[in-house]
Each structure stands twice: as C-alpha cells, then as structure tokens.
N, C-alpha and C positions, 0 to 999 in steps of 0.2 A: 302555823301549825297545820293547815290545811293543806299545804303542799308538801309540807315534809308527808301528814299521814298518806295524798295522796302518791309520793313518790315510796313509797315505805310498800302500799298496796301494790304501785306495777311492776314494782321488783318479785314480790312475793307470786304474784301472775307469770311473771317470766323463768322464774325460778319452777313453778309448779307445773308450767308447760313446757321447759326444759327436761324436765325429770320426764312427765308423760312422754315426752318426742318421741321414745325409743319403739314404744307400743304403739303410737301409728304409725311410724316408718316402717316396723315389720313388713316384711313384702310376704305377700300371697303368693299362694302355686294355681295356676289356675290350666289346666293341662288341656288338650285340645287335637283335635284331628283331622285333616284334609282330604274334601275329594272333589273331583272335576266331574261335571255332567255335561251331556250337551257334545263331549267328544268320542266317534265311534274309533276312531284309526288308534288303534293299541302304541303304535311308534310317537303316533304325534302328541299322545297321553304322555306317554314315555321323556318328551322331548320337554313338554308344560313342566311335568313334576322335576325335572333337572334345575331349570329356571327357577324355580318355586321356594322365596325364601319361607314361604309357612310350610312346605317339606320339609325345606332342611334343618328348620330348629321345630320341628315338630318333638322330638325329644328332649328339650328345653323348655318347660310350659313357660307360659307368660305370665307378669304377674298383674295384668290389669286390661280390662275390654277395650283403652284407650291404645296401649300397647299392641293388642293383639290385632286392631286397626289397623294403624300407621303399618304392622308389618303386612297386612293382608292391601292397603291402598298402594305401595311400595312393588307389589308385586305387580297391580295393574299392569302400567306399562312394559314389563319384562313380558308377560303373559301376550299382552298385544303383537310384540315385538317378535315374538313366539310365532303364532298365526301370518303373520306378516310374510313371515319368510320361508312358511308352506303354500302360501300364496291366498290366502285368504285378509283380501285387504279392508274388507268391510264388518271384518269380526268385532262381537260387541262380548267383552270380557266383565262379568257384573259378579260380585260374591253376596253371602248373605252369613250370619253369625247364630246357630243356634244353639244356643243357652241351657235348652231344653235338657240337652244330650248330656250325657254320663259318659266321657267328657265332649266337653264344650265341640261343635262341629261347627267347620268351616268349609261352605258349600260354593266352588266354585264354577258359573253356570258360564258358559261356551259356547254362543250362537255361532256360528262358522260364517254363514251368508256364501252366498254364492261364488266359487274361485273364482279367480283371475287365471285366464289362460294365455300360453305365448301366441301369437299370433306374426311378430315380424323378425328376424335376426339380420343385420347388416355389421359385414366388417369393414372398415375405413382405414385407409392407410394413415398412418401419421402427415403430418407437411413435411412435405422436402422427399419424404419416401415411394413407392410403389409395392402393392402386395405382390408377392413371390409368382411367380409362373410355375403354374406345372403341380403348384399345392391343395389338396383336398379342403378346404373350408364351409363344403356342405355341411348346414346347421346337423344332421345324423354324427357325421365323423366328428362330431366337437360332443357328442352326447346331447345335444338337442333334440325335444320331437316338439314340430309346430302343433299347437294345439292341446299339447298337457300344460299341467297344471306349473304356474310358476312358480315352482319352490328359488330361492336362494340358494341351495346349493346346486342346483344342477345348472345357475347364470353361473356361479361363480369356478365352478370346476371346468366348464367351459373355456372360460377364461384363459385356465391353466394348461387347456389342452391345444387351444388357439396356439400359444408360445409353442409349445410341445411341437406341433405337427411342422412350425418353422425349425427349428434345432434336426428334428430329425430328416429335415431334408436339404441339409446343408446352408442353415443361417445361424450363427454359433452365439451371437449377441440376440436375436428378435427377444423383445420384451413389450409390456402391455403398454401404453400409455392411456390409458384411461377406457371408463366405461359410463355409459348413458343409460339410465332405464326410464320409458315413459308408461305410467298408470294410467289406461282409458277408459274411467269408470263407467262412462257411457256403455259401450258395451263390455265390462270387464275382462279384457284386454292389454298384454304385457309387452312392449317392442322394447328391442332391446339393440344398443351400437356400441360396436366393439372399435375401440382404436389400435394400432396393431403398425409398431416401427419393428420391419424385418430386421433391421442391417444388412451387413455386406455378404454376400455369400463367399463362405469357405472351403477349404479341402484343410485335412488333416496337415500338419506339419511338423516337427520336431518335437521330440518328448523327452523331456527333465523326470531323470528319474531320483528322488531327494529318497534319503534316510536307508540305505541299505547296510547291514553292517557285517554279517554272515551270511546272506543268500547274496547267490550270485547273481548279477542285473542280466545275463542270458533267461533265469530261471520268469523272472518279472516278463519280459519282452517276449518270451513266448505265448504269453496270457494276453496283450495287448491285442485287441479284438481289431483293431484298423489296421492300414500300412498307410507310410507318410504319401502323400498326395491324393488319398482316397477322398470323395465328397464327405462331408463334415455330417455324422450323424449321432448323436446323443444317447440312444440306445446301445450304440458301441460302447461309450463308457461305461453305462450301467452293466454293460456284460464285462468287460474290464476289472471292474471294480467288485463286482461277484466272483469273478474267477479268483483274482487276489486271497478276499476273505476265506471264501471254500478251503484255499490251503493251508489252514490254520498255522499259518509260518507269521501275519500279521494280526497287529491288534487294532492298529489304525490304516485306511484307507481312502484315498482324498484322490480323486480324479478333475482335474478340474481344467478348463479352456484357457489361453491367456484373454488379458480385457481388450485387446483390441489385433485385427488382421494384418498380417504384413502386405509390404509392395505386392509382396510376389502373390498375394491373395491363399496365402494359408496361414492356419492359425496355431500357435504354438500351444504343445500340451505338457501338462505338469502333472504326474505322480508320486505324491508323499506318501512315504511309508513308516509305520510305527512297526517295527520285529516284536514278535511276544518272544517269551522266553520258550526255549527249544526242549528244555527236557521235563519232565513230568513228574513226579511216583505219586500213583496216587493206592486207592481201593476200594472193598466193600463187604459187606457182610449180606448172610441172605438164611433166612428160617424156611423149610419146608416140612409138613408132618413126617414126609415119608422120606428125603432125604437127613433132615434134621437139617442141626446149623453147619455152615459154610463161610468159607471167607474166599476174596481174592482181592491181592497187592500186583502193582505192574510199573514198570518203569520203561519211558519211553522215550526216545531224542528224535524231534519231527527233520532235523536237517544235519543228516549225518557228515555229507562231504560238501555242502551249500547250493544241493539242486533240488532242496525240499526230500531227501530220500529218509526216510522214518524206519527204525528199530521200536520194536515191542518184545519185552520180554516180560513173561505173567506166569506167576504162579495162582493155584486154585487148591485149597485143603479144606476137605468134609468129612465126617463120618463115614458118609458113602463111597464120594469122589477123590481123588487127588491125582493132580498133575501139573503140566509145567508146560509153556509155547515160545519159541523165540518166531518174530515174524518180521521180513522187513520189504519193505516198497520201495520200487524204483519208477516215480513220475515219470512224463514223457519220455519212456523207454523208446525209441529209435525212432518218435511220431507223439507229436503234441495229443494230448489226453490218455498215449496207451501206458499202461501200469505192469510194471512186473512185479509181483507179486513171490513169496518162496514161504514158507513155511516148515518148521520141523515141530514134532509134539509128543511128548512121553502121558500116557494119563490108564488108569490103576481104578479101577470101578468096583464095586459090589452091589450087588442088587437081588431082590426075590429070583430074577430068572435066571442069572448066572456072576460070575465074575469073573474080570477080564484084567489084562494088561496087553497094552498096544503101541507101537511106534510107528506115527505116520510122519513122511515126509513130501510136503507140495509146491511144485513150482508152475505159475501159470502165466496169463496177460490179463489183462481186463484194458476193456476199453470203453471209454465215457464217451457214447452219440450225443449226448448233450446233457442238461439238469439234470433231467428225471432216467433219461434210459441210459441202461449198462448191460455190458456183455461181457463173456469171457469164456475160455476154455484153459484145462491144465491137467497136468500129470498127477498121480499122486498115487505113493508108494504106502503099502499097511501090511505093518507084520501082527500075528496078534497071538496069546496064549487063552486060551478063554477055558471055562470050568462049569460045567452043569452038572442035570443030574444024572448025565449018559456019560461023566466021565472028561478026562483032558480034550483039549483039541486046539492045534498048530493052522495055522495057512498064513498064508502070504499070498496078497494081491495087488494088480496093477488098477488104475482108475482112473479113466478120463472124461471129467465132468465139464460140460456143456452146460453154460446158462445165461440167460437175459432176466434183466427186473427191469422194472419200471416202479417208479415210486412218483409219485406230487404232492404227497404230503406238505403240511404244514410246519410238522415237525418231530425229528428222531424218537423222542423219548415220548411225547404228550400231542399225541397228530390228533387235529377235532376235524379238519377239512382232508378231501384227499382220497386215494386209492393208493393198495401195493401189489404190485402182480409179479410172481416170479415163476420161470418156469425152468427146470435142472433136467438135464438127461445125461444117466451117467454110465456108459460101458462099463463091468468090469471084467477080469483076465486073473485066472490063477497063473503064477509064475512055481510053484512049487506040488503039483501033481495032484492038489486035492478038487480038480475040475470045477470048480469055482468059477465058469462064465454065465453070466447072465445081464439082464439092462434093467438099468435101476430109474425110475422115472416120478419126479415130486411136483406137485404145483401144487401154490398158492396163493391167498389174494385175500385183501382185508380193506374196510373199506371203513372212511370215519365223515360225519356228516351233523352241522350244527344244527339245532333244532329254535331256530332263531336267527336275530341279531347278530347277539352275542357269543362265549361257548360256556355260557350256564350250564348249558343242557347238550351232550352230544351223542348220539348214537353210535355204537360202532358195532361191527359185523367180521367175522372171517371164515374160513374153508381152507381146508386142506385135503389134497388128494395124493397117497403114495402107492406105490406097484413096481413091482422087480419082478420082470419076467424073462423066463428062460428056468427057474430054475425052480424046484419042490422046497414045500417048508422043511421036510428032514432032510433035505440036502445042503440046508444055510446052518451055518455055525449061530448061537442065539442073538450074540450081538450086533450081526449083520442085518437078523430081523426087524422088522417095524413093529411100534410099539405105540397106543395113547396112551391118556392120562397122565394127571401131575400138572405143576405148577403155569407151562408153556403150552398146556395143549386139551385135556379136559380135567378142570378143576372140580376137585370132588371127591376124584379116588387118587389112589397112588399112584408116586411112580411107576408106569407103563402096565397098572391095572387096568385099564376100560380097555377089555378085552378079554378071549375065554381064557382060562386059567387046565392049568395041567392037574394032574391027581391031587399033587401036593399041596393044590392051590397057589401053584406059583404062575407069574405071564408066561405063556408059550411062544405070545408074538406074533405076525402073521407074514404076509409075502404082499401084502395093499394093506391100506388104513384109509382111514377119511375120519376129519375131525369137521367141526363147525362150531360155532356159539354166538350168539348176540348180546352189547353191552348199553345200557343205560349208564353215562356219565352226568352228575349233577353236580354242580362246583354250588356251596353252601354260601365259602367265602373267597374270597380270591385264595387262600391259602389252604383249605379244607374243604375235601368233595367227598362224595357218594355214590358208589355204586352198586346195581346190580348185575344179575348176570346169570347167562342160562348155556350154556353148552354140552354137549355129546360127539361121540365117537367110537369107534372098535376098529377092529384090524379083523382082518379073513383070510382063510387057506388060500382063495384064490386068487391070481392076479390082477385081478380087478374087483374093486369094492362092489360086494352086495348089500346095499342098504335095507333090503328086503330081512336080511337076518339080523336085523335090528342094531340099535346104537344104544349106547351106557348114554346115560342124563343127570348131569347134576347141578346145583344151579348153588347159587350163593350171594352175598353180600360182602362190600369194605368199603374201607377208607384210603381218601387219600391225603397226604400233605404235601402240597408243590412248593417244595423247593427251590433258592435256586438255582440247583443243578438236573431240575429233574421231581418227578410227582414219586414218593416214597409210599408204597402199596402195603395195606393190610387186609388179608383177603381170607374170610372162613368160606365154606364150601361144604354142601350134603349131596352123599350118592344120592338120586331119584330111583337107581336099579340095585339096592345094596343086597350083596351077598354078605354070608356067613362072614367071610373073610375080611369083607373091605369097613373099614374104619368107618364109627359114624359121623364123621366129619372130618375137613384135610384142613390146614391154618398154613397163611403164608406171606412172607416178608420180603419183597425186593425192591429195587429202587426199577421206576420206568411203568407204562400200564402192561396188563399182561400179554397184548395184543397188537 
C-alpha cells in the first residue's frame, strides 16, 4: 500500500506540474538598448554597431539576463575584431548591463589604447620569379603612408593595387601569393611583406569576339581601346568594357585575358557579349499646377541598320502642351565617337504670355572627347505662328548652336557626387524679312555633393545664366523670349512667372534670365527621401542680368520614391515675393530630381 499511495502521489506531482509548465515557460519581453562609450571616430562607431549582434536584435527584446549575456559576451570578440583592424591592437572591449533603465541599457565601454602604426612595407618576389622593372611599388602608389595608422583595409587594398600596377604595365597574369604582417608591441608598430608572382610580360594579341547577333563586329572593334601587339594594360579593358555598356546595344559585358601567354609572348583576348533587346516603348506621366497633367509615350530601335544607329519617335499631350519629335543618331559618323545627330519636331503650346505653333527641323555632330566632356555644333531650321496680345506673328529662322558640357556625375536621373557645366552659343539669322539677327548665349552648372559616407544626406546646388544680344525685347516674338519659373527652373510660381508681368498680368519675358536654387536631399530609407529647397530667378530688359533689380524666391518641400527606374518627385512650393496673381502654392509630379 505504501508504494502504490507513494506512486499514486508522484503521478499526481507530475501531472500537477505538467499542467503549471505552461505558466513558467511563459517567456518574458525584456526590451533593451545599446551604446558604445569610450569611441570618438563617428565611422569607427559606425563600424562597432554594424558588427554588433545587440544592435541588430535590439528590436527583438530578449527574454532573460542570461540571454541577453550570452548575446552581449558573443559580441566581445567581433567588437575586438572590429578595433583590430582600425589598428588598435591593444583595445580592451568590457560592457556592463543596467537594469536600472526603462529599458534595460547595454553599456558598451571602448578603451582604444594606443594605435599601431605602419612603419616597414617590403615586396618580395615569389620563388622562381623577379619583380617587374620599370614598375612603381613605392608604399604612396600602393596607398600606403609610412606611419599612419594600421587599418586592415588600407594593408589589404594595397594588396590589390600591388596586382593592379603589374596588369597595367604589361603582366596580364601577376597575382598575390601571399601576405605577412608582424605586430611590434614593443613599440606598437605594423611591418608589413608582400609576395607578389608577376608572370610573363605581354602585349595584346587576338580577340574572340563571342555573342554578336545583330550588331555588326566592325561596330564592337571600334570600341576596343588596344591594337593587337600593344603592351598589355588592364585599364584598356575597363575602357573597353565601358564603351560596350554606354551603348546600350548590350546587357552583358565580359572582357577578359586568355589564362596563359603564347610563344609569340601575347596574350589572347576574349569579348562576350549579351544584345539587350533593340527596341523600346515605353512612357510617363507628369502633374504641374500651372501646366496641369501631361503625358509622354515613345518608341525607339537603338540599332536600326546594326552600327548602333537609334530612331526615337515621342509624342507629348497636355493641357497646355502637345507635340510630336522623330530623332535619330548615327554613332561614329565618319570618326569613332562623332555622332550625327538630325531631328524634326511639330509642338502647339498655350501659355499666360502667348500661344504658338512651331516646326523645327535639326541636323548637327556631336562629338564625345571622352566620359565626361562633349561638344557639338548644328543647323536648325524654326518656322513658327505665335499669338499675343499685340496680335498674329510669322517668322522663320535660321540657328547655329555651338556647345560643350561636361558632366561627372554619378548619375543621370539621382547624381549625389559630381558637377554639370554646359555652355550654348547660339547665332540666329531671319531667313524671311522679319530681321531677326541677334546671339543667343546660355550657361549652366549644377553641382551635387554627399554630406558624408554615405548619400543619406546630399546637397545639391545650380545657376543658370541666359542673354540674346543684338536685339530689343519688342523686337523678339514672345516665344523666343526668356522666361523663369515652373517645375525646371524656379519652383513656386508658374509657368515662366518669376518675372515682371505685363498689364494683364501676363509674362512679358526678358532678353537675359538668371536662375539659382539650393537642395537639401535626405534619403529616410533607401526607398523614401526628403527634401528641401529654396530657389529664385527673374528675367530683364537687358542683355545681361541685373541682379541688383532683384530675384522672385520661393522655397518648398517633397518627397521622393526611388525607384527602380529612377527617384519619382512630389514637390509643393510657396512664392516668398507673391503677387496678386501668382498662386499660393505650385504642386508637382515628375519622375527624376528637379536638378
């Protein structure tokens, strides 16, 4: 009886702590917060919290002190690992847990100790090899400086630029074989031995050109940045291989060496190519207060007869605007990078200062000095009907525009780094008796700059300067005139309001303009930014801006969503100089920033 009651009892025990289980297991929230003391360098702060598994489940509280341990001991050595390779090898990484805190703080404290500086760089040939003659391996041209501080990336990018400086001066194989570092805690101190198998030096040799299927392999071979027998330099392909891309004929690009040198000491080269598809339609749509909504659809073939030559034809329908462009390019016109260019264009406006209908037709060159700079000159034929409030008016002119840009942006649509400077001079010549000569003269320049690291935060800036001289403002038909304001130039007023206005309060326009504005970009999330923004501008009788008789001002806020194709713009704006007439606010919708 005694064992039955006592087996009767530990069943009823197990059964009774079976049932309770569920209410201790219950897990806890116990939520919690991270910070690092002890570290001044904001990047290297930057670099800990990356590492940092109590950062990254900091939005996951833990459900126990024991837990929230093991995550915070876990981190130690990452943390260490961290410092290490900022070059502080004596860093003592210690946290502490207070409880105290509403919630719970996790204090992680950072003695740095004193860096490790480089003091020695030696490169060594591999066995069997000898380093190159004639090659730059000064610790400077590798990004070394003797005497800073030993971060790990700037041993290890070194490295890479060791290879580099072999490749670009004719060793198409040189690769690393190994690297040495000694810690001299005595005097903390970094030496550092590079091994380094050149291979054989080459010169360029025959090229495999793979995957062509509609461009023609002339079109490719004009892009190729060597000639066969030239010394073997690696740069050349990366220019190679950018030229390619730029003409958006491919999607894939693959430049690459053969694995080993012939007899004859050159080395064979391979070009694989992916064709994108050749022809396009695409569109868009666009809100402005003062134009209202708009649309444009376009269809385009980048390789009409297989030398890369491109058609565009685009229609554009608004409230305001509508029109229609066919345009088409002919690549290395008669000389690698020159462009011929032609254009014809029907387009139908209405606006406060008059309404027009116009046919212009343009044939020019343009010629590409390299990435960034371009040039060009061309013809261009304008007939136009226009309608104010003095009544009809006919002319027809001739136009020969003259221009260089330069751009280094980062990029078309969303540039954070970079400048764009362009500058147009453009004769014009009546052809039909309404003495219509005078010189039409634009610049501009914009410039975009990170405010950091990153492009969290970027500033951007522009200026614009216009002037037509030779000829009086009641001499110019209105649409010839220069006009700000609106969506492209100052936001805030209307369409080509920022500027004086006639009886009727309509633009009069001027014969010079000058615009400017500055932009505060802020990216929230990679997909959703913020900005502000402040610009002004006017136009003047005279041929040259007087800034003295002041600028409209108006300044505004948006949004953006980067897409991606591109950062999609929502942008309100208030005149700062509102008259009677101008709107107390302009709203605007287009794909791209405004600048």
């Amino acid at each position: 009886m005694g064992l039955r009651l006592a087996a009767l009892i530990l069943l009823a025990f197990l059964a009774l702590g079976g049932a309770a289980a569920p209410a201790f297991a219950e897990e806890t929230s116990i939520p919690y917060g991270t910070r690092f003391a002890g570290v001044e360098s904001s990047k290297l702060k930057d670099l800990l919290k990356q590492v940092s598994q109590l950062v990254a489940f900091e939005d996951g509280p833990t459900d126990s002190e024991a837990a929230l341990r093991r995550r915070a001991n876990a981190d130690m050595d990452r943390l260490r690992a961290v410092m290490n390779s900022a070059g502080y090898y004596d860093a003592v990484v210690t946290y502490e847990i207070d409880k105290t805190a509403t919630p719970w703080r996790v204090l992680v404290n950072v003695e740095a100790g004193e860096p490790y500086r480089l003091r020695e760089v030696k490169i060594e040939p591999a066995e069997g090899t000898e380093l190159p003659a004639g090659v730059d391996f000064a610790p400077a041209s590798l990004g070394l400086e003797i005497g800073a501080r030993a971060e790990a990336s700037m041993i290890l990018d070194a490295e890479t630029r060791l290879v580099l400086r072999c490749t670009e001066n004719g060793y198409p194989l040189a690769k690393s074989t190994g690297r040495e570092t000694v810690i001299d805690k005595a005097d903390h101190s970094m030496h550092v031995t590079y091994k380094l198998d050149p291979g054989p030096p080459a010169a360029f040799g025959a090229t495999e050109i793979n995957g062509l299927q509609t461009v023609d392999r002339a079109y490719v071979e004009r892009r190729i940045a060597w000639a066969e027998g030239d010394l073997y330099d690696s740069r050349k392909l990366q220019a190679t291989q950018k030229a390619l891309i730029d003409s958006n004929l491919f999607g894939t690009v693959r430049v690459t060496p053969a694995e080993s040198v012939g007899e004859d000491g050159r080395i064979a080269m391979k070009i694989d190519l992916g064709e994108r598809r050749q022809r396009t339609i695409g569109g868009g749509v666009y809100y402005d207060s003062s134009l209202g909504p708009g649309a444009r659809a376009f269809w385009e073939h980048r390789n009409l007869f297989g030398e890369g030559e491109s058609l565009h034809i685009e229609g554009r329908i608004g409230t305001e605007q509508l029109g229609g462009l066919a345009e088409f390019v002919r690549p290395d016109f008669l000389m690698r990078d020159l462009d011929l260019r032609s254009q014809i264009a029907l387009t139908e406006e209405q606006s406060d200062a008059y309404d027009s209908r116009r046919a212009t037709a343009f044939t020019g060159l343009i010629y590409h000095f390299d990435s960034i700079l371009t040039g060009g000159a061309g013809m261009e034929y304008q007939q136009a009907h226009v309608r104010d409030d003095r009544g009809p008016e006919d002319y027809t002119v001739l136009d020969w525009p003259i221009f260089i840009r330069r751009d280094d942006t980062d990029d078309l649509l969303n540039p954070t780094e970079g400048t764009r400077l362009g500058l147009t001079v453009t004769p014009y010549h009546s052809i039909d008796g309404t003495g219509l000569d005078f010189l039409g003269l634009r610049g501009t320049a914009s410039g975009y700059q990170k405010l950091g690291d990153s492009d969290r935060f970027v500033l951007a800036g522009f200026a614009n300067v216009g002037s037509l001289d030779g000829v009086s403002l009641g001499e110019l038909p209105r649409d010839l005139r220069l006009y700000a304001g609106g969506g492209g130039s100052v936001r805030g007023y209307g369409y080509q309001q920022a500027g004086p206005l006639d009886s009727r309060n309509n633009p009069r326009g001027g014969i010079s303009s000058l615009e400017t504005g500055i932009e505060l970009r802020t990216k929230i999330t990679d997909t959703i930014g913020f900005v502000t923004f402040f610009e002004g501008g006017s136009v003047f009788d005279t041929s040259y801006p007087d800034p003295s008789e002041g600028l409209f001002w108006g300044t505004g806020v948006g949004v953006r969503y980067y897409s991606p194709i591109g950062p999609l713009r929502f942008d309100i704006a208030f005149p700062l100089d509102k008259r009677k007439s101008d709107d107390p606010f302009q709203f605007y919708i287009s794909l791209g920033q405004a600048f």
